[in-house]
Backbone bond lengths (Angstrom), bond angles and torsions (degrees), N, CA, C in turn:
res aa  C-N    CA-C-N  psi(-1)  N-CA   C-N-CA  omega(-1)  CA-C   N-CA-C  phi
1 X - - - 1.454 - - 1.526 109.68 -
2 X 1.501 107.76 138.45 1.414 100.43 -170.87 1.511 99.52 -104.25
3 X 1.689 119.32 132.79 0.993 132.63 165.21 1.324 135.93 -96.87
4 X 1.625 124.76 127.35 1.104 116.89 -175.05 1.828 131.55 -99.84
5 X 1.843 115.45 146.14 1.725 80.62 -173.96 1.509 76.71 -158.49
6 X 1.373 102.61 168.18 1.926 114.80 -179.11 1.661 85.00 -124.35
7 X 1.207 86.90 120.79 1.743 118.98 169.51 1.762 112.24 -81.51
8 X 1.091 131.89 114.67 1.483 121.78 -178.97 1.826 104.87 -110.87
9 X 1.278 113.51 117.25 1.244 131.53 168.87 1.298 126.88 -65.22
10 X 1.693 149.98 82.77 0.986 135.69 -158.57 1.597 122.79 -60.86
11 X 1.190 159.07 146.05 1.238 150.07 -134.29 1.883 82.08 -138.23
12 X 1.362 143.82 3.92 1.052 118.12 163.34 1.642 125.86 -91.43
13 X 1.379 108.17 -172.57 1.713 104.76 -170.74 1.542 98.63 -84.88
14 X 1.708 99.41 140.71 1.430 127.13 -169.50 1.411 106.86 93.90
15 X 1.344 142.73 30.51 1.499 136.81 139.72 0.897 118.74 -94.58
16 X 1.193 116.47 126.13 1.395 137.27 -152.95 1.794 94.18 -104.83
17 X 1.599 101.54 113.77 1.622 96.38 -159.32 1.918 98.27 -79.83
18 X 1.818 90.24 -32.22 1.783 81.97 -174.93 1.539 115.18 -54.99
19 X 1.659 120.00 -42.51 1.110 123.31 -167.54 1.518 105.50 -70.97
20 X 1.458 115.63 14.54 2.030 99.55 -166.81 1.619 74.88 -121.49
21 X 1.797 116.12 -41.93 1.603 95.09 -172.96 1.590 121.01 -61.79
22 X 1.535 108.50 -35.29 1.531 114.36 167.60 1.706 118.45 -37.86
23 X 1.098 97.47 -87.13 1.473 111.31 173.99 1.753 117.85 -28.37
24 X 1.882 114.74 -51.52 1.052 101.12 166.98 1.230 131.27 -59.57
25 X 1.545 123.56 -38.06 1.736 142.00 178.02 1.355 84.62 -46.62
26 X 1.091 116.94 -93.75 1.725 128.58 -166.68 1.496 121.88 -17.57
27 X 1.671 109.32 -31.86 1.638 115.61 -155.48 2.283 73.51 -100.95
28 X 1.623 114.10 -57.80 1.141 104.68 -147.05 2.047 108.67 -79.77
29 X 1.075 116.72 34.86 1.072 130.40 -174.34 1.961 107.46 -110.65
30 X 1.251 76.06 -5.68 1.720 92.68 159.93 1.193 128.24 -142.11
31 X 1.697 110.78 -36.62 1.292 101.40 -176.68 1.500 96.89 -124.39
32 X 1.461 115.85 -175.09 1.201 140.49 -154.44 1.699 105.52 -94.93
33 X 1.511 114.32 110.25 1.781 120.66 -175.64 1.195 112.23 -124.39
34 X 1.003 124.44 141.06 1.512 143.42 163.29 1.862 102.00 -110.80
35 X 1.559 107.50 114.80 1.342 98.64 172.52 1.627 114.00 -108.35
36 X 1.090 120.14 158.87 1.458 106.34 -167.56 1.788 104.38 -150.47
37 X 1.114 113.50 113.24 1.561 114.14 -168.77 1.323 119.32 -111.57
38 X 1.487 117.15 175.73 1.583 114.02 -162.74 1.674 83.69 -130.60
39 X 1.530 111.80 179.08 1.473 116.71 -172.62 1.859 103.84 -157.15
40 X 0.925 118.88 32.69 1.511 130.44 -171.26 1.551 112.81 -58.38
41 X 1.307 104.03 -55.97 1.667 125.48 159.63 1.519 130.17 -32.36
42 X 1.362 84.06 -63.47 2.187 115.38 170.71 1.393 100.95 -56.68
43 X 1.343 109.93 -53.58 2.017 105.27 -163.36 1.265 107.00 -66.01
44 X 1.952 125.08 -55.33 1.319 117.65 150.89 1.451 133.25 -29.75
45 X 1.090 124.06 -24.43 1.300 124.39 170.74 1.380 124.06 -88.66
46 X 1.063 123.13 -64.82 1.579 131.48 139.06 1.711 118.00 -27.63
47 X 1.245 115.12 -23.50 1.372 112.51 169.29 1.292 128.84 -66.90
48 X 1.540 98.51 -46.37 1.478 128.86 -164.61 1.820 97.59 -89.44
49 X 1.484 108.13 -38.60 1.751 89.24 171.77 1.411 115.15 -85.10
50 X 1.158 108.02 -8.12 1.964 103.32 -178.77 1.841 111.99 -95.53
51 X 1.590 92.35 -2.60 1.981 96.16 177.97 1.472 108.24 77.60
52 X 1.564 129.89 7.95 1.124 115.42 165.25 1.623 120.23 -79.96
53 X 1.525 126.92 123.70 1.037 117.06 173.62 1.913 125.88 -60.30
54 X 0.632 116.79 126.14 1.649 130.04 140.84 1.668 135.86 -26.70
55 X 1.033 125.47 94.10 1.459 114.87 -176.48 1.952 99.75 -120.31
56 X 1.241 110.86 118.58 1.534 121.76 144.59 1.257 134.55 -73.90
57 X 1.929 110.92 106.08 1.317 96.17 -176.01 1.378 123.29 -127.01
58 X 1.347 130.23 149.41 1.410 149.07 -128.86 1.967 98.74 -94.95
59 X 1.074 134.42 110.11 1.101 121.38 167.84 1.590 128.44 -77.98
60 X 1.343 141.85 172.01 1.254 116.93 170.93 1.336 146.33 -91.81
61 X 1.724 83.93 14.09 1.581 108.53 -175.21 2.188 97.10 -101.22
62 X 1.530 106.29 1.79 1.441 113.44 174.21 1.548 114.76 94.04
63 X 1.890 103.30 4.54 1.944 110.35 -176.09 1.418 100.51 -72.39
64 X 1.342 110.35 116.26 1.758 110.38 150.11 1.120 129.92 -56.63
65 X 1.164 158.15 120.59 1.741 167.08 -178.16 1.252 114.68 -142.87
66 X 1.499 108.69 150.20 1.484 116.71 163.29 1.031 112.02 -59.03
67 X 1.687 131.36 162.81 1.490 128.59 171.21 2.016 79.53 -96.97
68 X 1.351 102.96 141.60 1.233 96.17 143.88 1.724 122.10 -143.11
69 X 1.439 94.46 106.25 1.718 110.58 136.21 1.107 149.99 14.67
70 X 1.170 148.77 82.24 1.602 123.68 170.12 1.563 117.37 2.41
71 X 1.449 109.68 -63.33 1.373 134.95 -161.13 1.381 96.70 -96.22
72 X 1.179 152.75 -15.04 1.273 135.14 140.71 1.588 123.99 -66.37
73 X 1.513 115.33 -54.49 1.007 105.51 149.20 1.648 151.69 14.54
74 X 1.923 88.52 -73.53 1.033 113.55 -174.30 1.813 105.19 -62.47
75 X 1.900 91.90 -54.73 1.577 88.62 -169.48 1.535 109.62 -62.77
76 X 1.469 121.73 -27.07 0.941 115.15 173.91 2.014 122.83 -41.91
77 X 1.276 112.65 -43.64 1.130 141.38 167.00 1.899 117.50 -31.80
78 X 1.653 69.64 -61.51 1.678 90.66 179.59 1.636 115.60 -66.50
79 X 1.131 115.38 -60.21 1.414 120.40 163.26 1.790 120.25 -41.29
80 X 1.363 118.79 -49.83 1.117 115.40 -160.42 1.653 98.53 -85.03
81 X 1.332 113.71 -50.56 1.944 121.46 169.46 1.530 100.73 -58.42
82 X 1.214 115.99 -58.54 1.495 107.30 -150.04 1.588 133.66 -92.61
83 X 1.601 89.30 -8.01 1.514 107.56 -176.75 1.979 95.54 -115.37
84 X 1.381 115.38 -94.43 1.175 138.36 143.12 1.593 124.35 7.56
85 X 0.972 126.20 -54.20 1.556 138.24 174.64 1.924 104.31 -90.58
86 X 0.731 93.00 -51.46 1.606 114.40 175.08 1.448 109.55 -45.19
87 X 1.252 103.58 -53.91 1.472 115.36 -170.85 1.595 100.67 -62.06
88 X 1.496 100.88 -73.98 1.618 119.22 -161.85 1.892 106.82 -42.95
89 X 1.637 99.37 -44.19 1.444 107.32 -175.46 1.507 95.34 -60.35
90 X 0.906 134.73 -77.17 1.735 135.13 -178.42 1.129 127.08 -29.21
91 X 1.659 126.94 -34.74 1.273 152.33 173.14 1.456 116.05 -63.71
92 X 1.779 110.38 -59.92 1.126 120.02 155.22 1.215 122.36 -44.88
93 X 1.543 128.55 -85.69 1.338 141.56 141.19 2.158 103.21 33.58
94 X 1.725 100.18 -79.99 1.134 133.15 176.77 1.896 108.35 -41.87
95 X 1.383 105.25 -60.20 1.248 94.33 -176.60 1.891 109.63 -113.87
96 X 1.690 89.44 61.10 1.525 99.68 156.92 1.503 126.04 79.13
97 X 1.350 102.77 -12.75 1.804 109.55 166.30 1.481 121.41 -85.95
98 X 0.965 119.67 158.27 1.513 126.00 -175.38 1.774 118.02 -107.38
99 X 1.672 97.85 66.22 1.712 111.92 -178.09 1.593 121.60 -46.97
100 X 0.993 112.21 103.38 1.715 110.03 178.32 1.691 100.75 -86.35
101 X 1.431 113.80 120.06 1.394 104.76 177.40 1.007 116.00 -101.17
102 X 1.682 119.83 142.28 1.315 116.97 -170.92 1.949 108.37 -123.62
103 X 1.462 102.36 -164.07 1.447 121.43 140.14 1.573 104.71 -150.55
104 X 1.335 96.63 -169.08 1.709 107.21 178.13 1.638 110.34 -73.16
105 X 1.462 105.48 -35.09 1.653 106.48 166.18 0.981 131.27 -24.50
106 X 1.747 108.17 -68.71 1.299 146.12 -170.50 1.383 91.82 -52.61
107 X 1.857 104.41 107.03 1.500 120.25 159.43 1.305 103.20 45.37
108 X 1.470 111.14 50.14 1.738 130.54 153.02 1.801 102.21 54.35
109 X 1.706 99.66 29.78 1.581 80.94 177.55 1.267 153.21 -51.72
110 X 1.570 83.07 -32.13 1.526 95.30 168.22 1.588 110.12 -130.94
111 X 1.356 118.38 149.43 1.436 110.67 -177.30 1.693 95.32 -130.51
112 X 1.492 88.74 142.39 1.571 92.99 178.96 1.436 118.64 -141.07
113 X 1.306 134.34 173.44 1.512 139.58 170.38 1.273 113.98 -89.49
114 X 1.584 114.93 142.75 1.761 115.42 173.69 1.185 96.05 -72.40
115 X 1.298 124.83 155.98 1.652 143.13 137.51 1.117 112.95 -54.93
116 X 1.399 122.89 142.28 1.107 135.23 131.48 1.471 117.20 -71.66
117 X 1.553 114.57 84.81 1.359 113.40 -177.56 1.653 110.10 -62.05
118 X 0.887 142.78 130.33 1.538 151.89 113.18 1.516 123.42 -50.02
119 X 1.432 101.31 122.93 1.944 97.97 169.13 1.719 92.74 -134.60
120 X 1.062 99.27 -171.37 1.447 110.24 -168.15 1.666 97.82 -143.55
121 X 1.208 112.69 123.80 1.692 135.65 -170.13 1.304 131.23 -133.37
122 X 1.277 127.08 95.51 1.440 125.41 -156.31 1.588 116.97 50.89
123 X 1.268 104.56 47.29 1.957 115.92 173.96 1.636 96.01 73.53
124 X 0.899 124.18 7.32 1.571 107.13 167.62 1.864 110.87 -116.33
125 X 1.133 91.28 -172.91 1.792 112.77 -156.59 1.330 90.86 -134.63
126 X 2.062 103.33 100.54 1.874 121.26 153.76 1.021 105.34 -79.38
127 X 1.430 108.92 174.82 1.620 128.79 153.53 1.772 93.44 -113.69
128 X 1.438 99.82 137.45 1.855 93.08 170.88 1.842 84.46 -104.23
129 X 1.291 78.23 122.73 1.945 99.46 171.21 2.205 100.41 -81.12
130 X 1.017 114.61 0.26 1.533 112.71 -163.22 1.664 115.07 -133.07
131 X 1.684 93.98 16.84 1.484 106.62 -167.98 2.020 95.08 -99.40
132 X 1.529 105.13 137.97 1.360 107.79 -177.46 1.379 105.36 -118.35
133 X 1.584 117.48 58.31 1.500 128.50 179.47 1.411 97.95 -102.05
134 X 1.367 131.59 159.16 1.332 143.67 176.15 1.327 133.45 -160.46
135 X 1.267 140.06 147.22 1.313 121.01 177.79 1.838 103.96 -97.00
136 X 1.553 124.69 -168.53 0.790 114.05 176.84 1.856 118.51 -135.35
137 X 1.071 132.48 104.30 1.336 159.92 59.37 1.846 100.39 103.70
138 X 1.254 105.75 -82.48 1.320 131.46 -171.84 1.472 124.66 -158.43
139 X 1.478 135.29 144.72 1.083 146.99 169.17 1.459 115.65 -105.69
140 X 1.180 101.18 136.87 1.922 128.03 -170.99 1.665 107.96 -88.38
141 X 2.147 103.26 56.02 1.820 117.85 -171.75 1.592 87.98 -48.37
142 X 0.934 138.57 -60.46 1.861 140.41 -147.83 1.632 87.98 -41.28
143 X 1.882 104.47 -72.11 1.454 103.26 -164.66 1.376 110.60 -83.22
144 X 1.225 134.64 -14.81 1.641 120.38 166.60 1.569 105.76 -58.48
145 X 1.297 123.33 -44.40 1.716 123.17 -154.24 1.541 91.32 -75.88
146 X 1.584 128.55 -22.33 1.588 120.26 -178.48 1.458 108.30 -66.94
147 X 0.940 120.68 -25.99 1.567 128.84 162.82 1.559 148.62 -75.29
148 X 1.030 78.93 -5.32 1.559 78.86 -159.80 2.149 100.66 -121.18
149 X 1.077 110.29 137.47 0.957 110.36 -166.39 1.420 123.61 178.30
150 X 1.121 153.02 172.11 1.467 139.38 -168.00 1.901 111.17 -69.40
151 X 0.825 111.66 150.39 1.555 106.65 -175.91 1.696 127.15 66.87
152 X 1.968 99.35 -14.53 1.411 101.54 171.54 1.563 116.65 -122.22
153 X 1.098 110.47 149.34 1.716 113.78 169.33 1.097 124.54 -123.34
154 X 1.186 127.33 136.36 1.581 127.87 167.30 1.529 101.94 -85.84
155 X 1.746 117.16 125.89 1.113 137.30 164.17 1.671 121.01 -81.32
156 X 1.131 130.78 84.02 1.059 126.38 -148.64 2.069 109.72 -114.43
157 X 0.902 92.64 121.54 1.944 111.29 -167.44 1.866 90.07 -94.69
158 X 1.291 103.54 118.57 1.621 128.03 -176.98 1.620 106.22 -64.59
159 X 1.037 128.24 14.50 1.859 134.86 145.75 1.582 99.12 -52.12
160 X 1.504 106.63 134.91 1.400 120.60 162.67 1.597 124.92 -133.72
161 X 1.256 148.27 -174.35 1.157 153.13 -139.99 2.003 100.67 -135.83
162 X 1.232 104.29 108.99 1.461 84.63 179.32 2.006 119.66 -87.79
163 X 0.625 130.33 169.03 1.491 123.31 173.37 1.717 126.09 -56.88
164 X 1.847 96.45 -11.98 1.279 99.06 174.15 1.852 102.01 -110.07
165 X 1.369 115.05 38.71 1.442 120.18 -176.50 1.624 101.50 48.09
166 X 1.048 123.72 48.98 1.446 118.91 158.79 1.551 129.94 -117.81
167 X 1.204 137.82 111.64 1.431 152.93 -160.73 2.125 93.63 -44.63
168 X 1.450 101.29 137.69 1.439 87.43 -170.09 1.884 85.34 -146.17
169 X 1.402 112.91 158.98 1.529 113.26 -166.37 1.611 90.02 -120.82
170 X 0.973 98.46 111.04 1.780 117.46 -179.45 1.664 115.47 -103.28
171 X 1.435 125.78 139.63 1.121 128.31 176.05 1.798 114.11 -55.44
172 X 1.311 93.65 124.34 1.462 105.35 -174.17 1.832 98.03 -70.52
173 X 0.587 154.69 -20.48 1.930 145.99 -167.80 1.915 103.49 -92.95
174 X 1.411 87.56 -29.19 1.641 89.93 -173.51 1.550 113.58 -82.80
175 X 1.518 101.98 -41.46 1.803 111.99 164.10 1.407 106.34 -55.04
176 X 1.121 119.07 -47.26 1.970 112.93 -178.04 1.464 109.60 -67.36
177 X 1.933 118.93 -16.80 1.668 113.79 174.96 1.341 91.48 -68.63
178 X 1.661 134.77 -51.14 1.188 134.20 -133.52 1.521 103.38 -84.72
179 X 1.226 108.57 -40.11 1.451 101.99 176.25 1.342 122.56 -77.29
180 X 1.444 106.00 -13.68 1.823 106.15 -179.85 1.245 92.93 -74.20
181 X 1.480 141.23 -48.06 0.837 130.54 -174.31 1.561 131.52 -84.69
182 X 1.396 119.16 16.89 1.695 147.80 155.12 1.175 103.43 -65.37
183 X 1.323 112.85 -65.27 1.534 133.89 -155.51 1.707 102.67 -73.27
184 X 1.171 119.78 -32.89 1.127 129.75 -156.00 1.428 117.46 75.33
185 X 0.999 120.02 55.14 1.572 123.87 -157.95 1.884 119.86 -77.00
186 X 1.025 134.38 136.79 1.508 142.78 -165.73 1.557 94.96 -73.95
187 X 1.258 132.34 -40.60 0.986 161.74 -151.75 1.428 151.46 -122.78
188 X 1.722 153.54 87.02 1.533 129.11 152.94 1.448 106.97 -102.88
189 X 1.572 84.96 138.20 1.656 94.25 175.42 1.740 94.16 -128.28
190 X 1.077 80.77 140.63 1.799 94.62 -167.77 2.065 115.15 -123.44
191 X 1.338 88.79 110.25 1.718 92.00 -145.00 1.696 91.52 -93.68
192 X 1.425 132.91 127.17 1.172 148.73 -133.98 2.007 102.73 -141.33
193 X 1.528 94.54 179.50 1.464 103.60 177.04 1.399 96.30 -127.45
194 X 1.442 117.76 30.86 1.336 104.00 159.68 1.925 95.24 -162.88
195 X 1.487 110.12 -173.44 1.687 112.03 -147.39 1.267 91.64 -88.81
196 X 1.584 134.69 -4.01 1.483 112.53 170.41 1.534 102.48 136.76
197 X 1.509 141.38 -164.91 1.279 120.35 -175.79 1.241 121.78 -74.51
198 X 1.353 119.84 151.50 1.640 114.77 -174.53 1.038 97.80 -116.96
199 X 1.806 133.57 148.34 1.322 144.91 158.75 2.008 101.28 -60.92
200 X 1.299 94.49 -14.83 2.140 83.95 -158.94 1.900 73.49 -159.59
201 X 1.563 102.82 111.97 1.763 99.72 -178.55 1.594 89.54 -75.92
202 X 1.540 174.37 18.51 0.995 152.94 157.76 1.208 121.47 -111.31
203 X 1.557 102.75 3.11 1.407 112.83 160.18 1.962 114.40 -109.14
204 X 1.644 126.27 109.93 1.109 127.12 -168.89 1.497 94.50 -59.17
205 X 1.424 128.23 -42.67 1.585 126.90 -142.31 1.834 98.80 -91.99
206 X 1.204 126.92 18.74 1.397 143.74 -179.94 1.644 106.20 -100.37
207 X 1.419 111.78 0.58 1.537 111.40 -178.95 1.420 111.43 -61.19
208 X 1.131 103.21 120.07 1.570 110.31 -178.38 1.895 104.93 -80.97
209 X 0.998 112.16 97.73 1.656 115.83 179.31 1.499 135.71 -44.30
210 X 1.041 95.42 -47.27 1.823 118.44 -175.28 1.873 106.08 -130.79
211 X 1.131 130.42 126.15 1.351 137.59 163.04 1.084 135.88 -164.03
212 X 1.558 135.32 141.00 1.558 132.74 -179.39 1.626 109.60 -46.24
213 X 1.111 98.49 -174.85 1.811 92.21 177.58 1.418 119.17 -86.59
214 X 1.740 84.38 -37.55 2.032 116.21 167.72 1.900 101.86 -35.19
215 X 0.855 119.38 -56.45 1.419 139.75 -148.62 1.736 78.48 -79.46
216 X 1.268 91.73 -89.64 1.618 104.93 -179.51 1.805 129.45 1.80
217 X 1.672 80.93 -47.35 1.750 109.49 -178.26 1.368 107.37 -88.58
218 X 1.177 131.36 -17.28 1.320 125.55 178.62 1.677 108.56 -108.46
219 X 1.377 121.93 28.27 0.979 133.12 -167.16 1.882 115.11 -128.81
220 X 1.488 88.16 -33.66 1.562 104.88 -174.48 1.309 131.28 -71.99
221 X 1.251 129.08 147.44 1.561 131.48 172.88 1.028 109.82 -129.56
222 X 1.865 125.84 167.62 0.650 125.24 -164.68 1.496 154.98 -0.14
223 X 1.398 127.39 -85.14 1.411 101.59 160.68 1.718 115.22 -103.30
224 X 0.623 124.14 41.80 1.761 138.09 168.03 1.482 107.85 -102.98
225 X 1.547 109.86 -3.30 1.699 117.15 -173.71 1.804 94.88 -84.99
226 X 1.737 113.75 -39.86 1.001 126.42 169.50 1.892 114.02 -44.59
227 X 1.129 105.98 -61.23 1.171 116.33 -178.82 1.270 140.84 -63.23
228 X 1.786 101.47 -21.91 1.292 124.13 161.98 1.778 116.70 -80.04
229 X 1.378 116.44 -35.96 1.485 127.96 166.82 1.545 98.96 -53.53
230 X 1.467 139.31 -56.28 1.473 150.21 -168.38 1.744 93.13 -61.86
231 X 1.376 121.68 -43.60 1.590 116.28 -174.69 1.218 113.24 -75.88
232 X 1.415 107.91 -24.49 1.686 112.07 -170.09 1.742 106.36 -77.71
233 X 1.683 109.04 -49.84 1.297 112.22 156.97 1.748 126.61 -34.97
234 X 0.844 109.00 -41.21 1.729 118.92 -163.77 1.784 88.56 -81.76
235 X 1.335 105.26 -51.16 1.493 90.61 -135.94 1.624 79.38 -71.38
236 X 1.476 125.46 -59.23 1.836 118.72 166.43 1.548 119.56 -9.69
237 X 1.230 123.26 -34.34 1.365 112.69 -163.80 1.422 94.86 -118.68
238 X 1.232 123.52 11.13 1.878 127.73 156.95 1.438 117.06 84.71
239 X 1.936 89.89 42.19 1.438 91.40 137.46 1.655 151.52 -108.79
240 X 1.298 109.87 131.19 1.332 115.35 -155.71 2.080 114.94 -8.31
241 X 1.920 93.76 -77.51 1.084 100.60 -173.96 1.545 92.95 -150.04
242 X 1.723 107.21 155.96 1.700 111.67 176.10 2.139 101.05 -117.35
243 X 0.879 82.99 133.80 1.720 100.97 169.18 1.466 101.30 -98.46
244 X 1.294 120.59 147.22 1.381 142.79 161.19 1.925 96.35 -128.06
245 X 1.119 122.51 126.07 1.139 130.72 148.92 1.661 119.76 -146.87
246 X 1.546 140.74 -164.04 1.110 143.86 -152.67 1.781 86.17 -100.88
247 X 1.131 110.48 161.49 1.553 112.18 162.39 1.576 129.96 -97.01
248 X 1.524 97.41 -6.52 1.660 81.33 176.96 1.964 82.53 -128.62
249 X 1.165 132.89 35.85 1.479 125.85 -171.92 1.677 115.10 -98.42
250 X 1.066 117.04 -156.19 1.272 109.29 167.58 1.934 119.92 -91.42
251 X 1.289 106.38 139.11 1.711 93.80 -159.04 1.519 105.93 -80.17
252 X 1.120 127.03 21.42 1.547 126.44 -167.69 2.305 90.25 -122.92
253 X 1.149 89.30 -12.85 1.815 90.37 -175.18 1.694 92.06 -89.01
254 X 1.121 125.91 95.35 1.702 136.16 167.11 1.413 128.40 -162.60
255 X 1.362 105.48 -158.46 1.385 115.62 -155.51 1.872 110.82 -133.90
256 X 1.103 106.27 74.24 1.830 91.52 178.92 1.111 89.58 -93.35
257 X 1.859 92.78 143.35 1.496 118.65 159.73 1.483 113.42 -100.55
258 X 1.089 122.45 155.98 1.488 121.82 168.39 1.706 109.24 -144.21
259 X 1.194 116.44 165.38 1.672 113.78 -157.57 1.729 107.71 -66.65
């Protein structure tokens, strides 16, 4: 029986891209993958050699995020297409799969809404009128399902399409709920720089193994709050079950949630 699932690649430092392209080859050489990656790491890096500054901004619910910019944006762009997508397609490529690389652009795959970003600045509450963050909207099933298939993957970079045709930088964990749940997916496995949820993040051996999502959410910190919102999505729109574990760790050391 062929099973289907969207694999999400974390884009921060310590993902080990060989160990996430392996693992995907291995699973999609039978069954049916959508991989979908983040580039958080890359844009910081690319930031700092191209001289664009960096701004972190504070929401009023206390979420840390990048501001992004026109001009962050862009590098964002660069990192996630040009480094990031690049990579994974080549990797794959290498061990025998046939990587289709994408973004959300590509043939309106994904369409999404701007934010009304809010930050909070000397105790008060902006709107950034110049922020190109977004959620996402709808998925383009016709042209994702032309792809995807045993031996092939769509490599897909978390850029989306806004309703006013404008390029928008969308959370990569939440695009991998949305499409698992396009696809009808068996599956999210959400491949990380650490072993999966922790009761105490500075203790590894606090991994909570098995949990509702309920639980899940009252468990989370910082950006794993992200990741738990991406499980809650999936599993709502009827997907089976989501894994969070490490990407290059042992695959039995994790975290399924179920509704």
């Amino acid at each position: 029986m062929t099973l289907r699932a969207v694999i999400k690649a974390g884009g921060s430092t310590g993902v080990d891209r060989d160990a996430v392209a392996t693992l995907v080859a291995d699973v999609a050489r039978s069954d049916e993958i959508v991989l979908v990656h983040g580039a958080s790491a890359e844009t910081d890096r690319l930031a700092a050699a191209l001289g664009v500054p960096q701004e972190q901004i504070t929401s009023p619910s206390g979420h840390v995020s990048r501001r992004t910019d026109r001009r962050t944006l862009e590098v964002f762009a660069m990192a996630a297409l040009g480094v990031e997508n690049f990579l994974y397609v080549e990797k794959l490529q290498q061990r025998g799969i046939d990587a289709v690389g994408l973004s959300g652009l590509s043939g309106r795959l994904l369409v999404g809404k701007r934010k009304d970003v809010r930050a909070v600045r000397d105790g008060k509450t902006i709107i950034l009128r110049d922020d190109y963050t977004g959620t996402v909207e709808a998925v383009n099933l016709p042209l994702l399902t032309q792809l995807i298939g045993p031996g092939r993957v769509p490599v897909v970079a978390p850029l989306a399409l806004s309703m006013e045709n404008e390029a928008l930088n969308v959370d990569g964990d939440r695009v991998a709920a949305r499409i698992a749940v396009a696809i009808d997916a068996d599956a999210l496995l959400i491949l990380t720089n650490v072993p999966g949820l922790l009761r105490d993040v500075s203790d590894p051996s606090s991994l909570v193994a098995e949990t509702t999502v309920d639980e899940a959410e009252a468990l989370a910190q910082g950006r794993m709050k992200k990741k738990i919102l991406a499980a809650r999505e999936a599993l709502a729109g009827g997907v089976d079950e989501v894994v969070i574990r490490s990407a290059a760790g042992d695959p039995q050391v994790r975290t399924v949630i179920r509704a």
